[in-house]
C-alpha positions in Angstrom: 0.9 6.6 15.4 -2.2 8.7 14.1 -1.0 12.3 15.3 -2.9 13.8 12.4 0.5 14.7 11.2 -0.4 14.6 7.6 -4.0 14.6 6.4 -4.8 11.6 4.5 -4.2 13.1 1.3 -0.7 14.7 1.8 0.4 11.6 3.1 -1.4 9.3 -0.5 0.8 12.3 -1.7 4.4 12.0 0.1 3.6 7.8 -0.2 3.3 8.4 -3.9 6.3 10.7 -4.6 8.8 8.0 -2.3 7.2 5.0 -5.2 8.2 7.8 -7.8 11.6 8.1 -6.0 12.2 4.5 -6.5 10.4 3.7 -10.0 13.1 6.8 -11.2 15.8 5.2 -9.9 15.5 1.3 -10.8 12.4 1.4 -13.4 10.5 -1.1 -14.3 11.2 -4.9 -14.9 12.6 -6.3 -11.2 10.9 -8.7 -8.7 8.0 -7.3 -6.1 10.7 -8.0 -3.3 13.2 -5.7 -4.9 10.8 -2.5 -5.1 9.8 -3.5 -1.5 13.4 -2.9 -0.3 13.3 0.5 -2.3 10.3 1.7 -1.1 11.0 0.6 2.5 14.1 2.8 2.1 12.6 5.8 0.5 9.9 6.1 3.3 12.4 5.4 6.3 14.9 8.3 4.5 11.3 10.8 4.5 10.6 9.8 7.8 7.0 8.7 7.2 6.0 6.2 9.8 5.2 2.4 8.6 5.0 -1.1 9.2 5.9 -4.1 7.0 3.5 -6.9 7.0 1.6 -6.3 9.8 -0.8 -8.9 10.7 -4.5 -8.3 11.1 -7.0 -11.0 11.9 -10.1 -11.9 9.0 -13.2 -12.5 11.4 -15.7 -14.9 10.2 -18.6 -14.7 12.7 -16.9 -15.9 16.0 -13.8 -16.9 14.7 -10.7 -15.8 12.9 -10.8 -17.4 9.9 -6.7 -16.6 9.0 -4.8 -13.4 8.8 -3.9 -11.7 6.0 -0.3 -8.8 6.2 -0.3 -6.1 3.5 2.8 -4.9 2.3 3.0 -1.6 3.9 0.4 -0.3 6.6 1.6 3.9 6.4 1.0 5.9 9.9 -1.7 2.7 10.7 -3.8 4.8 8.2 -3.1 3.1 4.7 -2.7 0.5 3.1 -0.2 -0.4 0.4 0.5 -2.9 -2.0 3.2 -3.0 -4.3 3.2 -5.3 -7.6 5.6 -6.0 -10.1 3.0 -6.9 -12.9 2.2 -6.5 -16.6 -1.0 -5.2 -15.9 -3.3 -4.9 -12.8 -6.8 -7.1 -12.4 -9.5 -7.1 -10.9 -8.7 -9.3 -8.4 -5.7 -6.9 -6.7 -7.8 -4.4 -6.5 -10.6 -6.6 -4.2 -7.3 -7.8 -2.2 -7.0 -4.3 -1.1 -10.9 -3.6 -0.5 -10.7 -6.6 1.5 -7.8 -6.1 3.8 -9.5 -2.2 3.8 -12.7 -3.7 5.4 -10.6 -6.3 7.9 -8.0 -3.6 9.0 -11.2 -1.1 9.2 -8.9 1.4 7.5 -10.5 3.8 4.7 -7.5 4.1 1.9 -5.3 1.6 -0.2 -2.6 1.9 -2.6 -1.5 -0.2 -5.3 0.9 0.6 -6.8 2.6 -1.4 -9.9 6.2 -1.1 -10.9 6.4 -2.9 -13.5 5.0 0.4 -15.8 7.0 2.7 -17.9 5.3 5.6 -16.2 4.5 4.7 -12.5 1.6 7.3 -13.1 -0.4 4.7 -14.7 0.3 2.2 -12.4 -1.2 3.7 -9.2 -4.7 3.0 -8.0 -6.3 4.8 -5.3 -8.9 2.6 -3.4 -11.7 3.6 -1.0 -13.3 1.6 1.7 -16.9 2.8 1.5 -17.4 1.5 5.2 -14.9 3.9 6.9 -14.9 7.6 7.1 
């Protein structure tokens, strides 16, 4: 559904502004599940187009070695992932590199609720590969 409807960095901006929506209204301190409900709400209600766990292969030479869903896949352009953590590590941040590089998709969100200001729990990733 790539129309070039929003450029990529309206829509970081309208996906960031819907997680706003929803950290303002529940705040911090429920399960991942819960602020995936939310946020599939807020973005349905702003009409920006999604899907939920889509599944994408992880190629290995000839083979598919498993398949890995993010949480959100926004306008089959970006890639988000929600936590609900007391701080973000390293390692969420190379999830979202490496689903980047599988789904050949250039930006990823995460984006952690469990913050008292969801400004500080927002990370903007790049895949290098894609442009």
């Amino acid at each position: 559904m790539n129309d070039d409807k929003y450029p990529e960095s309206d829509l970081t901006e309208k996906i960031i502004a819907a997680a706003i929506e929803v950290h303002r209204i529940l705040g911090p301190g429920f399960n991942e599940d819960v602020y995936e409900e939310a946020f599939t709400h807020e973005l349905k209600m702003r009409n920006i187009p999604f899907a939920r766990q889509k599944e994408y292969p992880v190629l290995y030479k000839s083979i598919v070695a498993k398949t890995f869903r993010p949480d959100f896949v926004v306008d089959n352009r970006l890639i988000v992932e929600l936590k609900a953590v007391s701080k973000l590590l390293p390692i969420f941040e190379a999830q979202i590199l490496s689903y980047l590089k599988a789904a050949n998709l250039q930006i990823g969100l995460l984006i952690n609720f469990n913050v008292c200001l969801l400004k500080d729990g927002i990370k903007r990733l790049i895949n290098p590969n894609v442009k």
